[in-house]
BALOBA-1460 file (C-alpha; in Angstrom, 3 decimals):
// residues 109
<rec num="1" residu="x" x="43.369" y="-5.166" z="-37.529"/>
<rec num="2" residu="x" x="40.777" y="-8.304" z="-39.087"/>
<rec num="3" residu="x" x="41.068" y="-11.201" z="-36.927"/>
<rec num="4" residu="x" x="39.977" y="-14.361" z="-38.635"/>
<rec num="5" residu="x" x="39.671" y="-17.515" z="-36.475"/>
<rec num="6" residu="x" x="37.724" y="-21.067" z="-36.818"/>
<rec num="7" residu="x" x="38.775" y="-23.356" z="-39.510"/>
<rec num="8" residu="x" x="39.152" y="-22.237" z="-42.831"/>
<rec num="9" residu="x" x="38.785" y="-24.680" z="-45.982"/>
<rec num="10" residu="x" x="40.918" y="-23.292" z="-48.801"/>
<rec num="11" residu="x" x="43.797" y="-21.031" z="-48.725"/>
<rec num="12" residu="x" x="43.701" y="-17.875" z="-47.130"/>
<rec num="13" residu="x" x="45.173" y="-14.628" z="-49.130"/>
<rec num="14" residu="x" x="46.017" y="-11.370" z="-46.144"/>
<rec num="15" residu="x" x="46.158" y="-8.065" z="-48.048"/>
<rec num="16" residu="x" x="46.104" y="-6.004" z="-44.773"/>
<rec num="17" residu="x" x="46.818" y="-6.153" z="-40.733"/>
<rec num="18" residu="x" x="45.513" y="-9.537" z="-39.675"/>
<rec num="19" residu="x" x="45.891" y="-11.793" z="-36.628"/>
<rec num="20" residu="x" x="45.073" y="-15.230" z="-37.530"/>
<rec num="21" residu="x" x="43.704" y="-17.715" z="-34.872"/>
<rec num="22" residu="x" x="42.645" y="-20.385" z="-37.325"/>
<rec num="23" residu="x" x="43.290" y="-24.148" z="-38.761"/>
<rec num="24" residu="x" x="43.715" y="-23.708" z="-42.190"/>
<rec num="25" residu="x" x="43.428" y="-26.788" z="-44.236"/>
<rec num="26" residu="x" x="45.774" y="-24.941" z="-47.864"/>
<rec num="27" residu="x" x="47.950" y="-22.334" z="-47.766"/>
<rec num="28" residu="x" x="48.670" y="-18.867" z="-46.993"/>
<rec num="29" residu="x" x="49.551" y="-16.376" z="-48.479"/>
<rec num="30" residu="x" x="50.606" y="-12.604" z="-47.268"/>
<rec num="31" residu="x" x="50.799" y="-10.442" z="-50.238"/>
<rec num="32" residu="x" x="51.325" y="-6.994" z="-48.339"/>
<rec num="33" residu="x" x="50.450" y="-6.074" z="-43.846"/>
<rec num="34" residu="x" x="51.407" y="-7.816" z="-40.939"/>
<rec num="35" residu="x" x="50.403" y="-11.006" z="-40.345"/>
<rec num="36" residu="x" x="50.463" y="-12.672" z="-36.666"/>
<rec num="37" residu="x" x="49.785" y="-16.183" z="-37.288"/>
<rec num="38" residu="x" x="48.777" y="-18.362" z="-33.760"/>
<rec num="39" residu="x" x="46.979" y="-21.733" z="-35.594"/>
<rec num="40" residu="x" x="47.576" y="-24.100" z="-37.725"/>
<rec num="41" residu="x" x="47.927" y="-24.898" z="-41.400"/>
<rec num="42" residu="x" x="47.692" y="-27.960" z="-43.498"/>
<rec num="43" residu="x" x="49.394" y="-26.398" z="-46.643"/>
<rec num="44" residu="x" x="52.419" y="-24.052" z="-47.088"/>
<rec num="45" residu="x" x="53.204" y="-20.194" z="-45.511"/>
<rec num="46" residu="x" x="53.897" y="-17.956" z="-48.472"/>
<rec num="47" residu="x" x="55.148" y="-14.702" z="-47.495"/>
<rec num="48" residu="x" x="55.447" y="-12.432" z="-50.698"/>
<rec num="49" residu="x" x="55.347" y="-9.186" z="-49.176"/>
<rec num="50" residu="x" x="54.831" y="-7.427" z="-45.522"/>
<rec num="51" residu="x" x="55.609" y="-8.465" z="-42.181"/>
<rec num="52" residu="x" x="54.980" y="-11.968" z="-40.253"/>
<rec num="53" residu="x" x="55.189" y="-13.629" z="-36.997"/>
<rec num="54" residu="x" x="54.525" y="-17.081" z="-36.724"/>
<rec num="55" residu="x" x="53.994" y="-18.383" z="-33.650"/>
<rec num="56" residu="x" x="51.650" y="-21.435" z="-34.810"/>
<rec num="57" residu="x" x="52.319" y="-25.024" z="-36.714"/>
<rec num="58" residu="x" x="52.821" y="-24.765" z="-40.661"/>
<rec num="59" residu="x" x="52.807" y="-28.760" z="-41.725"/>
<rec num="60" residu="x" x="54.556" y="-27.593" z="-45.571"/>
<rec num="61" residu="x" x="56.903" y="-25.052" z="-46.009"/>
<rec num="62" residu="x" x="57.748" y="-21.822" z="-45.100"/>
<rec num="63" residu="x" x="58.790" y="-19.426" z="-48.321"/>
<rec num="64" residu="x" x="59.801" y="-15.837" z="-47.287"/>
<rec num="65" residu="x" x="59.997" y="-14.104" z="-51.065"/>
<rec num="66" residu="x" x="60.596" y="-10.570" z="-49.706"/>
<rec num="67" residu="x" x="59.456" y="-9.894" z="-46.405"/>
<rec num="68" residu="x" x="60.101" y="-9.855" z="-42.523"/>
<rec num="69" residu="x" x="59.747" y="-12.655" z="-40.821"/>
<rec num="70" residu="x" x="59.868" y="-14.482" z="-37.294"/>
<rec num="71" residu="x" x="59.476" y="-17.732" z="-36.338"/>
<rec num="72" residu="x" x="58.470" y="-18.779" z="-33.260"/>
<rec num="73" residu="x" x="56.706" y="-22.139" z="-33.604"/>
<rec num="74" residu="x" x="57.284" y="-25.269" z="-35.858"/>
<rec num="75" residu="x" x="57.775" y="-25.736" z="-39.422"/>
<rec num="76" residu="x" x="57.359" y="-29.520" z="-40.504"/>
<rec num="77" residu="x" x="58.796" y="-28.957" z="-44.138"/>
<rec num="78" residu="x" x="61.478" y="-26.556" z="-44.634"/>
<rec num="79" residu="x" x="62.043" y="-22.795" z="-44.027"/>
<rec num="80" residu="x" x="63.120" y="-20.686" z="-47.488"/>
<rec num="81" residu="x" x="64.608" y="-17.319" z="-47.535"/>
<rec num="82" residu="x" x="64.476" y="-16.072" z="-51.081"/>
<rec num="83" residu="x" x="64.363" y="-12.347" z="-50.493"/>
<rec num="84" residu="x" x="64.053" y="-10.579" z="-46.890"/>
<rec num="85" residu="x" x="65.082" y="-11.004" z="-43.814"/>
<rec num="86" residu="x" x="63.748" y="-14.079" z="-41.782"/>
<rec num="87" residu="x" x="64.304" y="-14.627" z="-38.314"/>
<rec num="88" residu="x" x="63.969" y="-18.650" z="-35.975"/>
<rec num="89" residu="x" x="64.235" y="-18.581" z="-32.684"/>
<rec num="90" residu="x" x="66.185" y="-20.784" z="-31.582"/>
<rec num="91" residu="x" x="63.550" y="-22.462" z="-29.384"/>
<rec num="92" residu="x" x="61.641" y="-23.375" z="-32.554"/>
<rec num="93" residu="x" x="61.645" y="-26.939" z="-33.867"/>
<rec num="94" residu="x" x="62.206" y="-26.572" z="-37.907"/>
<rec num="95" residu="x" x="62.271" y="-29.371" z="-40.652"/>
<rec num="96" residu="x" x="65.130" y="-27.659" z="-42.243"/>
<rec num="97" residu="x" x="66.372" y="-24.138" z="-43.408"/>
<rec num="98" residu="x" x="67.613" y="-22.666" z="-47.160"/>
<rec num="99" residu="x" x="68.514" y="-19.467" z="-47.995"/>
<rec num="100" residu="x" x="68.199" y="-18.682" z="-51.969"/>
<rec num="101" residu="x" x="71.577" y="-17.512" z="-53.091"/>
<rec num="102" residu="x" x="71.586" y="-14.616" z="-55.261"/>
<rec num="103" residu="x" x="73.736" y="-14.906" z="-58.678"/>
<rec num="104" residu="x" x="76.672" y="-12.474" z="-58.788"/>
<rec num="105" residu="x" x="76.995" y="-10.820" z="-61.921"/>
<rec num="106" residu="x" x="80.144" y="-9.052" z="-63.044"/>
<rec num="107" residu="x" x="80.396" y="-6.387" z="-65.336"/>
<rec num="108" residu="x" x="82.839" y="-6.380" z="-67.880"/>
<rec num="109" residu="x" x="84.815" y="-3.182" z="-69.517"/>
């Protein structure tokens, strides 16, 4: 597992097993691993692929495109579920939550 802590300028892109103890002044994104995320970031949580646990401070949003994840901490902006499963404790203090609805087609004979 890569552990990356300090403060990080920029966004941060996690291709593999990572436990992040950082401040991260952009965003982050988790393209495919497991992510544990105990910090704090200035920009937006992008979760496109993987697993996640977020037990920090994310001052944007929270976009779950098709992972796992868990939320354990706060989320200033809002918390989006567009593919995935996504989990909040109910402990956690969120800005608000939206789940993507997925268009029904019908198929006609």
């Amino acid at each position: 597992m890569k552990i990356l802590d300090g403060k990080r300028m920029g966004s941060v892109t996690v291709f593999e097993d990572t436990l992040l103890l950082a401040e991260v002044i952009g965003d982050i994104i988790l393209n495919s691993g497991h992510l544990e995320f105990k910090g704090k970031v200035l920009g937006n949580l992008y979760v496109r692929k993987g697993t996640c646990r977020m037990l920090g401070i994310v001052k944007g949003n929270l976009e779950n495109e098709n992972g796992d994840v868990e939320v354990f901490g706060t989320v200033h902006g809002k918390v989006v579920t567009k593919n995935g499963y996504t989990y909040v404790n109910p402990g956690s203090k969120i800005g608000t939550i939206e789940n993507a609805h997925r268009r029904e087609t019908t198929i006609s004979t």
